[in-house]
C-alpha positions as CSV (number, residue, x, y, z in Angstrom):
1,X,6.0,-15.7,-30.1
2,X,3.5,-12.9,-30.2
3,X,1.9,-11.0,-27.6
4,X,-1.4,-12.8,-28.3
5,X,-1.0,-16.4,-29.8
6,X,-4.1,-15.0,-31.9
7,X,-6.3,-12.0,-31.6
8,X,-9.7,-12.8,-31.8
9,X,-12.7,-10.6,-33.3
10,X,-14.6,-9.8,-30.4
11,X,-16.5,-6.3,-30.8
12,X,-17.2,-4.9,-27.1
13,X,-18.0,-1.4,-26.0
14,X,-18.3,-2.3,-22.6
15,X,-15.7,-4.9,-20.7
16,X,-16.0,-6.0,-17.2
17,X,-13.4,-8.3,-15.1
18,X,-13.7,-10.6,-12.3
19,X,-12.2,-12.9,-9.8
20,X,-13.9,-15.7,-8.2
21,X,-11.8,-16.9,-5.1
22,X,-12.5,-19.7,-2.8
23,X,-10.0,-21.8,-0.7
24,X,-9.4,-26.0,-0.8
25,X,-7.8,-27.7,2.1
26,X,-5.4,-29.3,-0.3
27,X,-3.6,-26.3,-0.7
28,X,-1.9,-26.9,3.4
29,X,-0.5,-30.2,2.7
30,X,2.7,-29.5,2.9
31,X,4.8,-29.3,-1.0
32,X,1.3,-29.0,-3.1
33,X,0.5,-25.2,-3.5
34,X,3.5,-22.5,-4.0
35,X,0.6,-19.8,-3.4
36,X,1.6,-18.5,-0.3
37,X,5.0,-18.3,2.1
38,X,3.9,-21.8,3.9
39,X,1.6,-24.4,3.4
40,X,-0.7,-22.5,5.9
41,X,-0.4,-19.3,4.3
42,X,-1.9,-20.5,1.4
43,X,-5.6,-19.8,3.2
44,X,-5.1,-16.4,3.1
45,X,-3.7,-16.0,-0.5
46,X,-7.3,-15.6,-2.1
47,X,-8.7,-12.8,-0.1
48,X,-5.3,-10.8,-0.3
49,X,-5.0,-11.4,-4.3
50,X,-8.6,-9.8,-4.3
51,X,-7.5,-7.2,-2.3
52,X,-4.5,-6.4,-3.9
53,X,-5.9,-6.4,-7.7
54,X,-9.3,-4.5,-6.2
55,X,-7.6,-1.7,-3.8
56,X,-3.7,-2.0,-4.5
57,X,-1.1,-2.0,-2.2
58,X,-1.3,-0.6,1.5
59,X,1.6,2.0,2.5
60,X,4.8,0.3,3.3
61,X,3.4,-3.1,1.6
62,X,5.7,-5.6,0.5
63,X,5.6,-7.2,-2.7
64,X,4.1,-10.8,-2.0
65,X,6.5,-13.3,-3.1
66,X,6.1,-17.1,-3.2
67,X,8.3,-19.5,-1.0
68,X,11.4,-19.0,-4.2
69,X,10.7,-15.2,-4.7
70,X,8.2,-15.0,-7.4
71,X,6.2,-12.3,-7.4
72,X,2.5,-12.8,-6.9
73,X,0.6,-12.9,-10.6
74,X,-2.3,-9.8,-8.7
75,X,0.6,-7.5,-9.2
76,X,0.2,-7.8,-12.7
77,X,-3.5,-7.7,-12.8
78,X,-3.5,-4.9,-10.8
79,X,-1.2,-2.8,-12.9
80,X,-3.6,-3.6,-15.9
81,X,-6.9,-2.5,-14.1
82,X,-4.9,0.8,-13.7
83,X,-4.0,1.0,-17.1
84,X,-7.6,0.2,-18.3
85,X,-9.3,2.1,-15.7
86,X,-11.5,-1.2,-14.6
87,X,-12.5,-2.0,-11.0
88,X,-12.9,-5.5,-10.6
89,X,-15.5,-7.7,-9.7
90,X,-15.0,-10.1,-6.9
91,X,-17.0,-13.6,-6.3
92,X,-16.4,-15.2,-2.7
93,X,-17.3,-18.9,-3.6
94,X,-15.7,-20.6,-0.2
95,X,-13.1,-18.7,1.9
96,X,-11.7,-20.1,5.4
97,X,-12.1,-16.8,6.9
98,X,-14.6,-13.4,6.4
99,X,-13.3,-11.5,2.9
100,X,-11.9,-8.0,3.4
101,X,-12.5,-6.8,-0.2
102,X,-16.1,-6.2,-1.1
103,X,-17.5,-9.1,-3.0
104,X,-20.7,-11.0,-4.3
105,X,-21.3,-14.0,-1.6
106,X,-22.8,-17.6,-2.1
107,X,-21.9,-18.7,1.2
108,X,-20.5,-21.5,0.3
109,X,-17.1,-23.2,2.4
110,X,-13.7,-24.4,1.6
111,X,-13.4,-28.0,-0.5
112,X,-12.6,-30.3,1.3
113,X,-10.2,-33.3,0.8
114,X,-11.6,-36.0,-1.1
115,X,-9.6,-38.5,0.6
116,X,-11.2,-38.1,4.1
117,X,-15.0,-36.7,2.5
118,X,-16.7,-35.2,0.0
119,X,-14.8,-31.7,-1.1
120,X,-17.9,-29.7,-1.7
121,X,-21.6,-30.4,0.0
122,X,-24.1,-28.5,-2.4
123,X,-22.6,-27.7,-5.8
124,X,-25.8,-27.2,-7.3
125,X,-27.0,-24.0,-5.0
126,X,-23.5,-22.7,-6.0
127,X,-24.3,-23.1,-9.6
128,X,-27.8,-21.4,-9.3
129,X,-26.0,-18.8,-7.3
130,X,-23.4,-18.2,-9.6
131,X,-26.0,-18.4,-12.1
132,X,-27.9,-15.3,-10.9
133,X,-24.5,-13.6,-10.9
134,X,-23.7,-13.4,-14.3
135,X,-27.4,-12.6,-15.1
136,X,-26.6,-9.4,-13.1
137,X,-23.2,-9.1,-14.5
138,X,-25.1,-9.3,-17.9
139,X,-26.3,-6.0,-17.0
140,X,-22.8,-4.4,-16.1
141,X,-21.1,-5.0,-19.5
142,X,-21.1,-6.4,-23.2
143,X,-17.6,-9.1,-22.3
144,X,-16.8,-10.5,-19.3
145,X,-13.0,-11.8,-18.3
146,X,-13.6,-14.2,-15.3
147,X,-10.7,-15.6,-13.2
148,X,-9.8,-17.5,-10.2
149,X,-7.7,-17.6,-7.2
150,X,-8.0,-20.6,-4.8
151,X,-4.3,-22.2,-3.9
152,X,-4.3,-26.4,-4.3
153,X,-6.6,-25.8,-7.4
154,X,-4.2,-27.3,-9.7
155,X,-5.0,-30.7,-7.9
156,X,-8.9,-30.4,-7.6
157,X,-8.8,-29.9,-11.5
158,X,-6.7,-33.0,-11.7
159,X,-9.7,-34.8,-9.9
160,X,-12.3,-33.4,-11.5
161,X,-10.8,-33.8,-15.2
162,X,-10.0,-37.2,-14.9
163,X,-13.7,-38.1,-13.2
164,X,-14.7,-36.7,-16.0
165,X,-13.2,-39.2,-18.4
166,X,-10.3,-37.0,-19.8
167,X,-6.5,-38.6,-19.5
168,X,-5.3,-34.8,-19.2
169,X,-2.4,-33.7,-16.6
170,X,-2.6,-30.3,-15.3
171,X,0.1,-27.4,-14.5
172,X,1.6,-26.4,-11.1
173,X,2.4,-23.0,-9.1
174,X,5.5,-24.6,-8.7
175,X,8.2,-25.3,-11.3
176,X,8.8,-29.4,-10.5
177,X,5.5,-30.2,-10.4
178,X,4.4,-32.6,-7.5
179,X,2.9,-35.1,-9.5
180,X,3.3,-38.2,-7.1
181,X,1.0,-36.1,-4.4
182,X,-1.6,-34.9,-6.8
183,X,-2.0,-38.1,-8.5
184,X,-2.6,-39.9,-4.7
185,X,-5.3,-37.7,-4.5
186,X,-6.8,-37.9,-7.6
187,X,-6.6,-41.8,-7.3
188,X,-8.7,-41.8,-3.7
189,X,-11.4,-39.6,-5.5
190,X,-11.9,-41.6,-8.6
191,X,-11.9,-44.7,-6.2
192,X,-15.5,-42.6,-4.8
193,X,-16.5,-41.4,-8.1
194,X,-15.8,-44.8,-9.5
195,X,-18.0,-46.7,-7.3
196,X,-21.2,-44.2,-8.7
197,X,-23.7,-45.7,-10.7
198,X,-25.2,-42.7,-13.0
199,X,-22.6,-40.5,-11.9
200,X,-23.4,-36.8,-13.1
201,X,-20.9,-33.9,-13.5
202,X,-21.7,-32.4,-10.2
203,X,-21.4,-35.7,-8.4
204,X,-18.0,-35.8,-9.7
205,X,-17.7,-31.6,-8.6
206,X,-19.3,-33.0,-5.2
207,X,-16.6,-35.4,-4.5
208,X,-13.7,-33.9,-5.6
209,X,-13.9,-30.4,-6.5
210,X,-13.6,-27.0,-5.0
211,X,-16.6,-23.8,-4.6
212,X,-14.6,-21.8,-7.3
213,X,-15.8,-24.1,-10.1
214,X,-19.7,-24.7,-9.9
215,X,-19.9,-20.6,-9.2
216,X,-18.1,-20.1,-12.9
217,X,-20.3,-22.8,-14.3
218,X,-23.4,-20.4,-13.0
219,X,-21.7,-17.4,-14.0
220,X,-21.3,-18.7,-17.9
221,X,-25.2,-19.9,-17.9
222,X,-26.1,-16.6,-16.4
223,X,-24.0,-14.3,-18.9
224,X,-25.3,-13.2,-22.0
225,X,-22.9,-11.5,-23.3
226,X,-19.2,-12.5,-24.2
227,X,-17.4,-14.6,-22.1
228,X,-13.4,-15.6,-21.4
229,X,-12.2,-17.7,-18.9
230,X,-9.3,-16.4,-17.4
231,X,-6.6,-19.4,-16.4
232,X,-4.9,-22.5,-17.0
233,X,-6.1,-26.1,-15.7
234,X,-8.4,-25.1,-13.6
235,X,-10.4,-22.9,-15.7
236,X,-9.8,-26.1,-18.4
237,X,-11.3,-28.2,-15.8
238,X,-14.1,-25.7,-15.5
239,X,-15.0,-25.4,-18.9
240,X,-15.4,-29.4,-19.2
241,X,-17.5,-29.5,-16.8
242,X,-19.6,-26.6,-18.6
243,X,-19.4,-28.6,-21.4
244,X,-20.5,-31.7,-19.3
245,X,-23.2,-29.6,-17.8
246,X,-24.7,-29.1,-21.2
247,X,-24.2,-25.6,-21.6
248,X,-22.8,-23.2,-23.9
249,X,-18.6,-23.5,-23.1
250,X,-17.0,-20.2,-23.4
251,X,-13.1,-19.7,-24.3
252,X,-9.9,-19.9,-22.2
253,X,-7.3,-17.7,-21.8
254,X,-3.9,-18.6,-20.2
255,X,-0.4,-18.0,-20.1
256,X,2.6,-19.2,-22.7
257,X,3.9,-20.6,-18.9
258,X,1.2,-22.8,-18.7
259,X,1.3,-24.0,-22.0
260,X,4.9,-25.1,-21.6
261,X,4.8,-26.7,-18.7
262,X,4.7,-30.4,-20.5
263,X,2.8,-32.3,-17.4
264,X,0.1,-30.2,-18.3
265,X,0.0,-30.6,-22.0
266,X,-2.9,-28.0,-22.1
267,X,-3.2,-27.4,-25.8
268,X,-4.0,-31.3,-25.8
269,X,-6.3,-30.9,-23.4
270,X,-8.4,-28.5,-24.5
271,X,-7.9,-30.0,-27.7
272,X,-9.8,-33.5,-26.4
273,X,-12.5,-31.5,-24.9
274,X,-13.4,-29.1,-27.1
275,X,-12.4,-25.9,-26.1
276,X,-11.1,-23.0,-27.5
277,X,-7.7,-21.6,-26.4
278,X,-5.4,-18.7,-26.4
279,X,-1.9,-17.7,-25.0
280,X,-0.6,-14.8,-23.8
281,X,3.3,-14.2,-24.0
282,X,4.4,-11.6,-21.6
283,X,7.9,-12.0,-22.0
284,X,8.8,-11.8,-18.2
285,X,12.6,-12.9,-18.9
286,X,13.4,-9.4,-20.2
287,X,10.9,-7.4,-18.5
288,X,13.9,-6.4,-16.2
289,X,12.4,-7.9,-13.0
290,X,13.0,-11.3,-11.3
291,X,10.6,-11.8,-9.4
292,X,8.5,-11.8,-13.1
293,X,11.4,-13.5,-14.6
294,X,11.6,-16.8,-12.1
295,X,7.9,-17.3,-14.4
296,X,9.9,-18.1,-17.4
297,X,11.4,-20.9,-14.9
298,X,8.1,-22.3,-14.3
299,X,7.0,-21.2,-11.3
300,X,3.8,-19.8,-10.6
301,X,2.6,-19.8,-14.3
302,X,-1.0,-18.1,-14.1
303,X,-3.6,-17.4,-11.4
304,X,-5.3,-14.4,-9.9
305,X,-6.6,-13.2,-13.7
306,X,-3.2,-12.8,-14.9
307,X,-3.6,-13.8,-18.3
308,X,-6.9,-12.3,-18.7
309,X,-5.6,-8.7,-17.7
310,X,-2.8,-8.7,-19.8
311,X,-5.3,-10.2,-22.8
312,X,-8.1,-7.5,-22.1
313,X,-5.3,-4.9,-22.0
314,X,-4.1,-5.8,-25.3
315,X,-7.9,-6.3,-26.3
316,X,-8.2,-2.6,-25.3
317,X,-5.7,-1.1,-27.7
318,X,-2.9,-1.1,-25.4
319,X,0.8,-2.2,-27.0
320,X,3.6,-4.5,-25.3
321,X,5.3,-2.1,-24.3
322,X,2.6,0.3,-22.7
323,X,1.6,-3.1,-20.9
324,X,5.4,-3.4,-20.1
325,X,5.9,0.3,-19.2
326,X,2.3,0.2,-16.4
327,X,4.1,-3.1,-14.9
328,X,7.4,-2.0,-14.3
329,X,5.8,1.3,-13.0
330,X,3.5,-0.1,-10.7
331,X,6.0,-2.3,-9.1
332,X,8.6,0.3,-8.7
333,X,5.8,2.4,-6.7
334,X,5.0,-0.6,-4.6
335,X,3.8,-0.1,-1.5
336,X,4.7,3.7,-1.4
């Protein structure tokens, strides 16, 4: 495969890159998330992805690896903000704990788990938030390449796919994918979704959804100017519900990872909703680094703008093998 699945004409003079991260409680039930050392490590992974990709890696700094040794997706992004000489944008939609990086704020909080109650109290002032955000980002920059990092997303997209009428599956950080888990989730929340007479799209966000995905849904209405989705399911799951929303649905960018994981069956997917997709191949499995290879095993796959650095380096002018050459570099310099 190519780099690119397919290069797309987008004329930009001006590109600007962000990362929305929020946390869901999902994400410590124990065999759902692969973000993160533990279950309960999972809470942190957001703000240290956006302080990894925004500041790079502190003196002495370990690479961070998941539970099997893969190595976190922001070390990628972070070698191809170096490369293109961007400094990212970060969006705090819900985090468990104060950010260290600084960030746009909605104030919002962690979803919740839509078994006990409803995952996210006021979607709509997230979406007006987000809204205003990408009317200010309009100002910043001609495209905009928008990702996310919030651990146990996977499984919120599940929820919030499926409420919205779409028989799609959905990818995991983790190579077996723990369908049986996910799929007792996402049957408690359609039970509540179900039982809704005039259900709307944020209803279904209110139920069973986490903060990351009404602040991208404000963020495309606010944006003039180009925008790409940067991620697998979850920015799928996104996109449908911009699409749900009524609004104009931008493109999604993702990894070939993703799009062979078969329980996801993304190109389907996006397919039945409508939505436009591309693939990145980065080739990890000779890159000459296992903790990048173990991706082309299936685990990790995307998240923390992964695919949407290594698309806007490319974008940029940049070949496979200056991408390749800024990766390997960076991550033999980790930490020193």
């Amino acid at each position: 495969m190519n780099f690119l699945s397919e290069k797309p004409e987008i004329d930009f003079k001006k590109p600007v890159i962000g990362m929305v991260i929020g946390n869901s409680v999902l994400s410590t039930i124990p065999g759902l998330s692969a973000a993160g050392a533990t279950p309960e490590s999972t809470l942190m992974t957001p703000a240290l992805d956006a302080f990894l990709i925004q500041n790079g890696p502190l003196p002495g700094m370990d690479i961070p690896l998941s539970p099997l040794g893969c190595a976190t997706p922001a070390t990628v992004t972070r070698a191809m903000l170096e490369l293109c000489s961007l400094d990212p944008v970060i969006v705090n939609a819900g985090l468990a704990q104060n950010p260290i990086t600084p960030c746009y704020d909605v104030y919002g909080t962690p979803g919740k788990d839509p078994r006990v109650e409803d995952a996210i109290t006021d979607p709509e002032r997230l979406y007006e938030f987000g809204r205003r955000i990408g009317k200010q980002l309009s100002e910043s920059g001609d495209l905009l390449v928008l990702g996310e990092s919030v651990p146990g997303g996977t499984t919120t997209a599940l929820c919030v796919l499926r409420g919205l009428g779409y028989n799609a599956g959905v990818s995991s950080s983790y190579s077996e994918n723990p369908q049986s888990i996910k799929n007792e989730i996402c049957e408690a929340a359609l039970r509540k979704i179900n039982a809704l007479e005039n259900k709307t799209a944020m209803d279904i966000i209110r139920i069973a959804g986490d903060p990351m995905m009404p602040v991208v849904a404000g963020i495309s209405k606010g944006y003039t100017g180009t925008l790409v989705l940067s991620g697998g399911t979850q920015m799928l799951a996104v996109a449908a519900l911009i699409k749900h929303l009524g609004d104009e649905v931008p493109p999604i960018v993702t990894t070939e990872y993703v799009r062979a994981d078969k329980s996801a069956e993304i190109e389907k997917a996006a397919e039945e909703i409508g939505i436009k997709a591309w693939f990145v191949d980065p080739d990890f499995g000779n890159i000459g680094d296992e903790s990048l290879a173990r991706y082309c095993g299936g685990e990790v796959k995307e998240g923390a703008l992964l695919a949407g650095s290594l698309w806007l380096a490319y974008m940029k002018g940049h070949s496979k093998e200056e991408i390749w050459g800024a990766i390997k570099t960076f991550l033999e310099n980790f930490g020193k």
